[in-house]
C-alpha positions as CSV (number, residue, x, y, z in Angstrom):
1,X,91.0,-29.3,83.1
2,X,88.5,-26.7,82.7
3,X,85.2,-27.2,81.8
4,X,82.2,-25.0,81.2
5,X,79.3,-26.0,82.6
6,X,75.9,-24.2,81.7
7,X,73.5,-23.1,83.8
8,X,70.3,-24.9,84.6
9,X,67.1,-23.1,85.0
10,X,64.6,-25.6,86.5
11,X,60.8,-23.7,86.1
12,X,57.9,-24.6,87.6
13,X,55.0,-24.1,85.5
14,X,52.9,-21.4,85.1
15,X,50.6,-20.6,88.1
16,X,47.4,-19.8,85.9
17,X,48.5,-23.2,84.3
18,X,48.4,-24.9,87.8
19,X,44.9,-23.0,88.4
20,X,43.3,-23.6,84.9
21,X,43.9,-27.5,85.6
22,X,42.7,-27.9,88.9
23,X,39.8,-25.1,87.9
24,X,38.7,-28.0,85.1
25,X,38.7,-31.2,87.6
26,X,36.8,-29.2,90.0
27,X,34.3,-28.1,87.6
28,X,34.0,-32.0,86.2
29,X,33.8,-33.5,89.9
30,X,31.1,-31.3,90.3
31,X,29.4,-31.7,87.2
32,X,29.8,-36.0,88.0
33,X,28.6,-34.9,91.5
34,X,25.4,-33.0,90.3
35,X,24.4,-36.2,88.1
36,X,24.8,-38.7,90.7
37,X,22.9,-36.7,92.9
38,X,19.9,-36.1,90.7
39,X,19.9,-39.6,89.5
40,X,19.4,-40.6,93.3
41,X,16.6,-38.1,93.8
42,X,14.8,-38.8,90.5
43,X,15.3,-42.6,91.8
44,X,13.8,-42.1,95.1
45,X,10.9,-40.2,93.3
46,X,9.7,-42.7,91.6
47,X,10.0,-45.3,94.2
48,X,8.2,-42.8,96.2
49,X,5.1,-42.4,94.0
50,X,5.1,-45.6,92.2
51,X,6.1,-48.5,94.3
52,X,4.2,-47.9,97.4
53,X,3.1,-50.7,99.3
54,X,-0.7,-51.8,99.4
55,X,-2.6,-52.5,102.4
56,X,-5.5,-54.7,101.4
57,X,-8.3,-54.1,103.6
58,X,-10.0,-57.6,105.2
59,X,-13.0,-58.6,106.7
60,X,-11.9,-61.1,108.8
61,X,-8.5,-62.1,110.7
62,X,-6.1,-63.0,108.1
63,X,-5.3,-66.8,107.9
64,X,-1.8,-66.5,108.5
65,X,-2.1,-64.1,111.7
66,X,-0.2,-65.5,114.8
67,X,-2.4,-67.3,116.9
68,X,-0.5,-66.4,120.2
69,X,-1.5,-62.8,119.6
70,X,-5.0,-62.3,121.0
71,X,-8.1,-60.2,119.1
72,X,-10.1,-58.2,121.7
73,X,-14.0,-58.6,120.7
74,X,-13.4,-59.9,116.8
75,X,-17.2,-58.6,116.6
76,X,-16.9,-54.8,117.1
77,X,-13.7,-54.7,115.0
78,X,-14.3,-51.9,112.7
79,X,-11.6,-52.4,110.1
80,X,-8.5,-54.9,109.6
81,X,-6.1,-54.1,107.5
82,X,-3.0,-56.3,105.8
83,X,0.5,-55.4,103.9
84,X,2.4,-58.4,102.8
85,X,6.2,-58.2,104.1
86,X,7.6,-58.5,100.5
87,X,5.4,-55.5,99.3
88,X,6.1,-53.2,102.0
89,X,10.0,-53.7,101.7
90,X,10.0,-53.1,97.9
91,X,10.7,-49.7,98.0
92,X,13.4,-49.9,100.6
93,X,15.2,-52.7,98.6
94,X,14.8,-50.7,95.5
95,X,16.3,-47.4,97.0
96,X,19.5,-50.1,98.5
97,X,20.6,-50.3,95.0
98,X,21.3,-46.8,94.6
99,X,24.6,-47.3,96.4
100,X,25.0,-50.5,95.2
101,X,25.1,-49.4,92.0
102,X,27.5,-46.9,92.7
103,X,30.0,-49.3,94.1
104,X,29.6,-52.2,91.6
105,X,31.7,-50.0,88.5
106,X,34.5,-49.9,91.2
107,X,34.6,-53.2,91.6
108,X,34.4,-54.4,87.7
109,X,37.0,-52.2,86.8
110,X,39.7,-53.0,89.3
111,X,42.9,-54.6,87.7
112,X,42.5,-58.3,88.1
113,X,46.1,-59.0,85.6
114,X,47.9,-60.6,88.1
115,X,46.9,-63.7,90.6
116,X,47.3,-61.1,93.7
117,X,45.1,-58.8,92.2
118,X,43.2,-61.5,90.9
119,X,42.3,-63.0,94.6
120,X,41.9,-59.6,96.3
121,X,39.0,-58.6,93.4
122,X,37.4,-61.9,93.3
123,X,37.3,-61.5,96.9
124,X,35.9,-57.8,96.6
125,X,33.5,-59.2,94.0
126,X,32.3,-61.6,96.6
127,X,31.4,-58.8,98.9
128,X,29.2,-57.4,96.5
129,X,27.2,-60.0,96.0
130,X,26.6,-60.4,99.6
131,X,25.6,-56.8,99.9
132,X,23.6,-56.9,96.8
133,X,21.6,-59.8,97.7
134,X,21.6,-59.2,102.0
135,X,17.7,-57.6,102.7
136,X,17.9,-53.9,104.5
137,X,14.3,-54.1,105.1
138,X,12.0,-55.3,107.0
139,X,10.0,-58.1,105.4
140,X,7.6,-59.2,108.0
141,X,3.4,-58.8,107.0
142,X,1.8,-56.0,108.4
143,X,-1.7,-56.4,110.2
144,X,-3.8,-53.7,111.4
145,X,-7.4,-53.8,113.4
146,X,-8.9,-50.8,114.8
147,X,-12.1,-50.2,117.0
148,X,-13.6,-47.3,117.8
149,X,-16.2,-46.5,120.7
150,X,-15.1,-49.6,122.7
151,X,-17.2,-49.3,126.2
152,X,-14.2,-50.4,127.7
153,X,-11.8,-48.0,129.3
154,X,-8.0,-47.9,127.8
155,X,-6.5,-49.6,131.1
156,X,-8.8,-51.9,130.7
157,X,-7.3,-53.1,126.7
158,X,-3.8,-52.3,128.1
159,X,-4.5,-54.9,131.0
160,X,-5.9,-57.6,128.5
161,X,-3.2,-57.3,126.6
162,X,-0.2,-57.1,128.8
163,X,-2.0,-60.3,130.9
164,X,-2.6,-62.3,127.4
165,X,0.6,-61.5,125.7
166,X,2.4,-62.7,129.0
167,X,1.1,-66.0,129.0
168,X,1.9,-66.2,125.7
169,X,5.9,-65.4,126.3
170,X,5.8,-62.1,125.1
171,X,7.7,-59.3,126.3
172,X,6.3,-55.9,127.2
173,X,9.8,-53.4,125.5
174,X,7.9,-50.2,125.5
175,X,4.7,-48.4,127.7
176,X,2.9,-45.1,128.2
177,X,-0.3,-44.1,128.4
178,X,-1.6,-44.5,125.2
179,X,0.9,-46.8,124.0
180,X,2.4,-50.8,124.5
181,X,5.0,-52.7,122.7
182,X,5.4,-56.5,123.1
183,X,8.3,-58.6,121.4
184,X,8.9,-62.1,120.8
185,X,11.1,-63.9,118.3
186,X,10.1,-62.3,115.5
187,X,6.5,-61.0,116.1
188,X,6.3,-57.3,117.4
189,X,2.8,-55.6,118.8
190,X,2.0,-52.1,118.7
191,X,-1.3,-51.2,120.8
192,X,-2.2,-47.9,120.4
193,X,-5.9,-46.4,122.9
194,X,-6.9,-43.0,123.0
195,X,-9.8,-41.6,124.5
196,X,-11.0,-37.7,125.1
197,X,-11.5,-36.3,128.8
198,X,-15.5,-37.0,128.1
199,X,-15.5,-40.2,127.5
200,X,-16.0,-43.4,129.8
201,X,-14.8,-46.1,127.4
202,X,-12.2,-45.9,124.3
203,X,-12.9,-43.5,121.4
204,X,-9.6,-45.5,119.1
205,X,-7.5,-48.5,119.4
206,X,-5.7,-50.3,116.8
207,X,-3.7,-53.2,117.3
208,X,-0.8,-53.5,114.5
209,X,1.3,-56.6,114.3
210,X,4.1,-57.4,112.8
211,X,5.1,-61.1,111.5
Protein backbone atom coordinates (compact mmCIF):
# COMPACT_ATOMS: atom_id res chain seq x y z
CA UNK A 1 0.00 0.00 0.00
CA UNK A 2 1.09 3.30 -1.10
CA UNK A 3 1.14 6.13 0.93
CA UNK A 4 2.01 9.77 0.38
CA UNK A 5 4.02 11.16 2.80
CA UNK A 6 4.63 15.07 2.83
CA UNK A 7 7.61 16.71 3.13
CA UNK A 8 8.92 18.23 6.34
CA UNK A 9 10.73 21.48 6.29
CA UNK A 10 12.30 21.85 9.78
CA UNK A 11 13.49 25.96 9.93
CA UNK A 12 15.58 27.34 12.22
CA UNK A 13 14.69 30.68 13.11
CA UNK A 14 15.56 33.81 11.77
CA UNK A 15 19.23 34.84 12.38
CA UNK A 16 18.42 38.60 13.03
CA UNK A 17 15.77 36.88 15.38
CA UNK A 18 18.62 34.86 17.14
CA UNK A 19 20.80 38.36 17.21
CA UNK A 20 17.88 40.66 18.36
CA UNK A 21 17.43 38.31 21.45
CA UNK A 22 20.77 37.80 22.55
CA UNK A 23 21.39 41.79 21.56
CA UNK A 24 18.54 42.53 24.40
CA UNK A 25 20.02 40.17 27.36
CA UNK A 26 23.34 41.60 26.68
CA UNK A 27 22.15 45.12 26.79
CA UNK A 28 20.07 44.13 30.28
CA UNK A 29 23.17 42.25 31.83
CA UNK A 30 24.93 45.26 31.24
CA UNK A 31 22.47 47.70 32.25
CA UNK A 32 22.11 45.24 35.86
CA UNK A 33 25.96 45.28 35.70
CA UNK A 34 26.25 49.16 35.53
CA UNK A 35 23.88 49.47 38.73
CA UNK A 36 25.55 47.06 40.87
CA UNK A 37 28.66 48.66 40.11
CA UNK A 38 27.65 52.19 40.88
CA UNK A 39 25.77 51.12 43.93
CA UNK A 40 29.14 49.68 45.29
CA UNK A 41 31.06 52.89 44.44
CA UNK A 42 28.46 55.28 45.77
CA UNK A 43 28.66 52.73 48.93
CA UNK A 44 32.28 52.93 49.34
CA UNK A 45 31.98 56.80 49.01
CA UNK A 46 30.17 57.34 51.66
CA UNK A 47 31.86 55.00 53.92
CA UNK A 48 34.88 56.73 52.74
CA UNK A 49 33.89 60.29 53.75
CA UNK A 50 31.46 59.58 56.47
CA UNK A 51 32.45 56.72 58.63
CA UNK A 52 36.07 57.34 59.24
CA UNK A 53 37.49 56.27 62.25
CA UNK A 54 38.51 58.84 65.09
CA UNK A 55 41.75 59.00 66.79
CA UNK A 56 41.17 60.79 70.02
CA UNK A 57 44.25 62.47 70.98
CA UNK A 58 45.39 61.76 74.99
CA UNK A 59 47.47 63.20 77.36
CA UNK A 60 48.50 60.41 79.19
CA UNK A 61 49.01 56.46 78.52
CA UNK A 62 45.62 55.16 77.97
CA UNK A 63 44.36 52.87 80.91
CA UNK A 64 43.87 49.96 78.92
CA UNK A 65 47.45 49.97 77.11
CA UNK A 66 49.35 46.64 77.63
CA UNK A 67 51.59 46.86 80.32
CA UNK A 68 54.24 44.43 78.76
CA UNK A 69 54.86 47.08 76.10
CA UNK A 70 57.37 49.57 77.51
CA UNK A 71 57.06 53.73 77.09
CA UNK A 72 60.54 55.23 76.41
CA UNK A 73 60.75 58.63 78.57
CA UNK A 74 56.63 59.12 79.28
CA UNK A 75 57.95 62.82 79.94
CA UNK A 76 59.17 63.98 76.52
CA UNK A 77 56.26 62.25 74.80
CA UNK A 78 54.95 64.84 72.54
CA UNK A 79 51.61 63.44 71.46
CA UNK A 80 49.66 59.99 72.08
CA UNK A 81 47.09 59.19 70.09
CA UNK A 82 44.09 56.30 70.50
CA UNK A 83 41.42 54.61 67.92
CA UNK A 84 39.21 52.20 69.57
CA UNK A 85 39.20 48.71 67.62
CA UNK A 86 35.36 48.81 66.95
CA UNK A 87 35.62 52.31 65.37
CA UNK A 88 38.42 51.71 63.10
CA UNK A 89 36.88 48.41 61.69
CA UNK A 90 33.48 50.18 60.91
CA UNK A 91 34.15 50.98 57.64
CA UNK A 92 35.66 47.75 56.66
CA UNK A 93 32.61 45.87 58.11
CA UNK A 94 30.27 48.16 56.41
CA UNK A 95 31.95 47.82 52.83
CA UNK A 96 31.78 43.42 53.73
CA UNK A 97 28.19 43.85 53.17
CA UNK A 98 28.38 44.94 49.81
CA UNK A 99 28.87 41.37 48.75
CA UNK A 100 26.95 40.10 51.22
CA UNK A 101 24.23 41.71 50.03
CA UNK A 102 24.61 40.51 46.77
CA UNK A 103 24.65 36.92 47.70
CA UNK A 104 21.76 36.95 50.30
CA UNK A 105 18.72 37.42 47.17
CA UNK A 106 20.42 34.13 45.85
CA UNK A 107 20.03 32.44 48.69
CA UNK A 108 16.21 33.58 49.68
CA UNK A 109 15.10 32.79 46.42
CA UNK A 110 16.27 29.25 45.96
CA UNK A 111 13.46 26.60 45.74
CA UNK A 112 13.09 25.18 49.15
CA UNK A 113 9.55 22.90 47.85
CA UNK A 114 10.91 19.71 48.50
CA UNK A 115 12.82 18.29 51.91
CA UNK A 116 16.15 17.83 49.54
CA UNK A 117 16.01 21.21 48.50
CA UNK A 118 14.74 22.17 51.74
CA UNK A 119 18.12 20.80 53.71
CA UNK A 120 20.58 21.94 51.00
CA UNK A 121 19.02 25.82 51.39
CA UNK A 122 18.73 25.78 55.09
CA UNK A 123 22.13 24.64 54.90
CA UNK A 124 23.10 27.49 52.39
CA UNK A 125 21.14 29.83 54.57
CA UNK A 126 23.41 28.75 57.47
CA UNK A 127 26.46 29.86 55.55
CA UNK A 128 25.20 33.16 55.24
CA UNK A 129 24.74 33.85 58.53
CA UNK A 130 28.21 32.78 59.33
CA UNK A 131 29.61 35.10 56.69
CA UNK A 132 27.36 37.86 57.58
CA UNK A 133 28.18 37.85 61.18
CA UNK A 134 32.29 36.45 60.85
CA UNK A 135 34.46 40.06 61.36
CA UNK A 136 36.93 40.82 58.12
CA UNK A 137 38.53 43.50 60.07
CA UNK A 138 40.79 44.14 62.36
CA UNK A 139 39.30 45.10 65.64
CA UNK A 140 42.18 45.58 67.96
CA UNK A 141 42.59 49.61 69.64
CA UNK A 142 45.07 51.58 68.00
CA UNK A 143 47.75 53.53 70.17
CA UNK A 144 50.07 56.00 68.86
CA UNK A 145 53.07 58.16 70.85
CA UNK A 146 55.48 60.06 69.02
CA UNK A 147 58.68 62.14 70.13
CA UNK A 148 60.51 64.35 68.38
CA UNK A 149 64.17 65.67 69.19
CA UNK A 150 64.95 62.71 71.42
CA UNK A 151 68.94 63.15 72.35
CA UNK A 152 69.14 59.62 71.95
CA UNK A 153 70.38 58.11 68.79
CA UNK A 154 67.87 55.66 66.74
CA UNK A 155 70.06 52.39 67.62
CA UNK A 156 69.86 53.45 70.79
CA UNK A 157 65.48 53.28 70.86
CA UNK A 158 65.84 50.18 68.50
CA UNK A 159 68.17 48.54 71.34
CA UNK A 160 65.65 49.44 74.19
CA UNK A 161 63.08 48.09 72.50
CA UNK A 162 64.21 44.94 70.97
CA UNK A 163 65.99 44.26 74.80
CA UNK A 164 62.52 45.14 76.67
CA UNK A 165 60.12 43.54 74.29
CA UNK A 166 62.35 40.29 74.68
CA UNK A 167 61.97 39.90 78.14
CA UNK A 168 58.63 40.46 77.76
CA UNK A 169 58.12 37.33 75.19
CA UNK A 170 57.79 39.24 72.29
CA UNK A 171 58.94 38.50 68.94
CA UNK A 172 61.03 40.77 66.69
CA UNK A 173 58.95 39.65 62.76
CA UNK A 174 60.26 42.56 60.85
CA UNK A 175 63.69 45.09 61.01
CA UNK A 176 65.50 47.78 59.04
CA UNK A 177 66.87 50.78 59.73
CA UNK A 178 64.28 52.86 60.47
CA UNK A 179 61.83 50.36 61.22
CA UNK A 180 60.88 47.20 64.06
CA UNK A 181 58.02 44.91 64.33
CA UNK A 182 57.42 42.80 67.44
CA UNK A 183 54.45 40.18 67.81
CA UNK A 184 52.85 38.37 70.54
CA UNK A 185 49.46 36.76 70.92
CA UNK A 186 47.58 39.34 69.83
CA UNK A 187 49.54 42.68 70.48
CA UNK A 188 51.60 43.86 67.42
CA UNK A 189 54.43 46.96 67.74
CA UNK A 190 55.36 49.10 65.07
CA UNK A 191 58.54 51.47 66.01
CA UNK A 192 59.21 53.80 63.53
CA UNK A 193 62.98 56.42 64.17
CA UNK A 194 64.21 58.68 61.64
CA UNK A 195 66.78 61.07 61.92
CA UNK A 196 68.60 63.55 59.20
CA UNK A 197 72.53 63.18 58.38
CA UNK A 198 72.99 66.34 60.92
CA UNK A 199 71.65 65.20 63.62
CA UNK A 200 73.18 63.35 66.85
CA UNK A 201 69.99 62.07 68.47
CA UNK A 202 66.41 61.31 66.87
CA UNK A 203 64.53 64.01 64.96
CA UNK A 204 60.92 61.35 64.98
CA UNK A 205 59.84 58.18 66.55
CA UNK A 206 56.46 56.95 67.09
CA UNK A 207 55.64 53.82 68.69
CA UNK A 208 52.06 52.39 67.42
CA UNK A 209 50.52 49.45 69.06
CA UNK A 210 48.05 47.38 68.37
CA UNK A 211 45.75 45.48 70.97
Amino acid sequence: MHRDVDDIEIQDPPIHEIKKRSSCLRRSCMSVLVVLIASIVFFIAVIHFFVQPHAEAYSTIPKDFPLSVPVYDTESITRIRHTPGDERAEGLELLAYVPKAIIAPIVMTLDNNDAHQQDHTDSLWSTFVLLLNTPVADHRNITTIEWKGIAARPSFLQEFYKTELSKEGFTLTDASKTFLRFEKNTITIHLNVERNSYSKGTDYAILKVFY
